[in-house]
C-alpha positions as CSV (number, residue, x, y, z in Angstrom):
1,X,-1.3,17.3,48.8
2,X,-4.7,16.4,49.9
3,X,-6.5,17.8,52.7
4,X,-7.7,14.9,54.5
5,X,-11.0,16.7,56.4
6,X,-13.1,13.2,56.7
7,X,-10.7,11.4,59.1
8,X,-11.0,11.4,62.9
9,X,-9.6,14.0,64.3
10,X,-6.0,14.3,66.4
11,X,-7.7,13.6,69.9
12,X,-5.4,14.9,72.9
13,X,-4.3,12.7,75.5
14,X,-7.4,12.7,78.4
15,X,-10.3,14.5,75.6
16,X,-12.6,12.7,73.6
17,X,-14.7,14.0,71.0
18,X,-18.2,15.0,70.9
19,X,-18.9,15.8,67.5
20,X,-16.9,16.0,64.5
21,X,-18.3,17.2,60.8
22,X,-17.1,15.6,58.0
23,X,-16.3,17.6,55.0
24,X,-14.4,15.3,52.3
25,X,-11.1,15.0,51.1
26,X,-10.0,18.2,49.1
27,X,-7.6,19.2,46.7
28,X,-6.0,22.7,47.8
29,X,-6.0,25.5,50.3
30,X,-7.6,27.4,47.6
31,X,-10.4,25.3,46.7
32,X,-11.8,25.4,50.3
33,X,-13.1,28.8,49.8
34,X,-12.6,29.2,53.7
35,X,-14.6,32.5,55.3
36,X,-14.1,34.0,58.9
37,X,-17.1,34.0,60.5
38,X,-18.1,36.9,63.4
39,X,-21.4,36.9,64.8
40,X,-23.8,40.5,65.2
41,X,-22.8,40.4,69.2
42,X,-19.1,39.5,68.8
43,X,-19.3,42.2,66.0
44,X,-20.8,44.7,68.1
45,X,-18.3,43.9,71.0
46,X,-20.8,42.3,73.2
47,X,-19.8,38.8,74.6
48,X,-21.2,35.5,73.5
49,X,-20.6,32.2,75.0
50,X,-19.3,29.4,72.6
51,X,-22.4,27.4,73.2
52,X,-24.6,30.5,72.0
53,X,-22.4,30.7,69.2
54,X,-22.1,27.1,68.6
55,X,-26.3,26.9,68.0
56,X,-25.9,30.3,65.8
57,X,-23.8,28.6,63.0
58,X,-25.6,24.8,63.3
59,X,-26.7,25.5,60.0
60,X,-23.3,26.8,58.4
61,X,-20.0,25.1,58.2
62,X,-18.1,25.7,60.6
63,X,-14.6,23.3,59.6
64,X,-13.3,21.1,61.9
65,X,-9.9,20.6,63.6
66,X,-7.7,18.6,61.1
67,X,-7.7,21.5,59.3
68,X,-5.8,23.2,62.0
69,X,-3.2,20.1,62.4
70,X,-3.2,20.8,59.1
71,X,-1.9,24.1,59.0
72,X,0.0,23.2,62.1
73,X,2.1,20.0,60.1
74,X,2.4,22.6,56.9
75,X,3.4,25.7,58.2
76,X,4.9,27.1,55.5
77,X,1.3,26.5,53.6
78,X,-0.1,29.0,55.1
79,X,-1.1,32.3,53.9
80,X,-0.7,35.1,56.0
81,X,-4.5,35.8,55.8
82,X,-5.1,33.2,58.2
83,X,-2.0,34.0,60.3
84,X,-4.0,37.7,60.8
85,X,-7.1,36.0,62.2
86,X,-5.5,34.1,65.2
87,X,-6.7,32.9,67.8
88,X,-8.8,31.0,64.6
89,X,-11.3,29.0,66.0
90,X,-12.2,25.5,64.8
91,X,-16.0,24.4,65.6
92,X,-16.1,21.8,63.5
93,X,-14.5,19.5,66.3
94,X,-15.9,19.9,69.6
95,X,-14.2,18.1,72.2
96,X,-14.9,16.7,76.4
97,X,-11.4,18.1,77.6
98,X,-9.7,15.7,80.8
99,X,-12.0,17.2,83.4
100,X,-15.1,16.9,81.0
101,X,-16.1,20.3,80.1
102,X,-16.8,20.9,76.4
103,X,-14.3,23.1,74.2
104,X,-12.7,24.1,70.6
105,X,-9.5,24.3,69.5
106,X,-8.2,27.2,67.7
107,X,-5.1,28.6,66.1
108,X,-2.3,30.7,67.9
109,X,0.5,32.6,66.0
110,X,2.8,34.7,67.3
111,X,6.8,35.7,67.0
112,X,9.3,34.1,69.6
113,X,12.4,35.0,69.5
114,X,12.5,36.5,66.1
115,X,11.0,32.7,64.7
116,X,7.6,32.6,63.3
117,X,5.6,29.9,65.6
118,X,1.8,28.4,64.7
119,X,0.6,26.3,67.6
120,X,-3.1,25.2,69.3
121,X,-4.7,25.9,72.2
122,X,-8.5,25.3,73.2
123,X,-11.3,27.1,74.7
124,X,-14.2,26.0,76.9
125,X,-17.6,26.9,75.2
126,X,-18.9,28.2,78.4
127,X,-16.3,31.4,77.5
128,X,-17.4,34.2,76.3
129,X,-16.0,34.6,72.3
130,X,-15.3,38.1,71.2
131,X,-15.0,40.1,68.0
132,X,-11.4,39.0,67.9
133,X,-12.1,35.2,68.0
134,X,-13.5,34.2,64.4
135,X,-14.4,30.7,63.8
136,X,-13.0,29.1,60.3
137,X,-15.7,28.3,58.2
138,X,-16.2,27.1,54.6
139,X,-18.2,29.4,52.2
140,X,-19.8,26.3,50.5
141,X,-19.3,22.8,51.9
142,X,-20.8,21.5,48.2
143,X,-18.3,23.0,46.2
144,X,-15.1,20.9,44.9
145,X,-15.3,18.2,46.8
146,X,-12.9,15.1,45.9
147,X,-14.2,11.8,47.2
């Protein structure tokens, strides 16, 4: 099963998108080579918003939000690695929510009623991120790409 990363992303009803990076079509799970990513403040347990850490990773790859509807649609797909860093933020996608004010998406887990559950939620990037709110990123956008 491909991982469709270069079409528009799911948009919810009222948002619109802002930006949205493009990484390719790929093959696997395991050939995205995907990487938490903390930055030195969250690290060090002092709070950052999500527009400070929005210009820290400009340069790096942070994935975008079909990957979580991805993981959402596939649940069974997904290793319990990534399960263990929810809330997993998704800064690929940045989105206007209905009342206009920027925000990510990011991946929730938790056990209801004895059932395993993966769902979204979002968060404004004028919140502060903390050292438990790692954004999904790829380790090397140029590696195994399928187009």
């Amino acid at each position: 099963m491909k991982i469709r990363l270069s079409d528009n992303p799911f948009v919810p009803p009222g948002w619109d998108v802002l930006q949205h990076k493009d990484f390719g079509i790929w093959d696997s799970l395991e050939s995205l080579k995907l990487t938490p990513y903390i930055s030195a403040p969250q690290a060090n347990d002092i709070k950052i918003t999500g527009h400070s850490l929005l210009i820290e990773i400009q340069n790096l790859f942070p994935i975008n939000a079909n990957l979580l509807d991805f993981f959402i649609d596939n649940q069974s797909e997904i290793p319990d690695s990534i399960k263990e860093l929810c809330p997993l933020f998704f800064m690929g996608t940045i989105y206007f929510d209905e009342t206009g004010r920027e925000c990510v998406r990011c991946l929730c887990h938790s056990i209801i009623d004895g059932e395993e559950k993966l769902y979204w939620r979002w968060r404004w990037l004028s919140d502060y991120w903390r050292k438990n709110n790692p954004v999904l990123m790829l380790k090397n956008f140029h590696e195994s790409l399928v187009w």
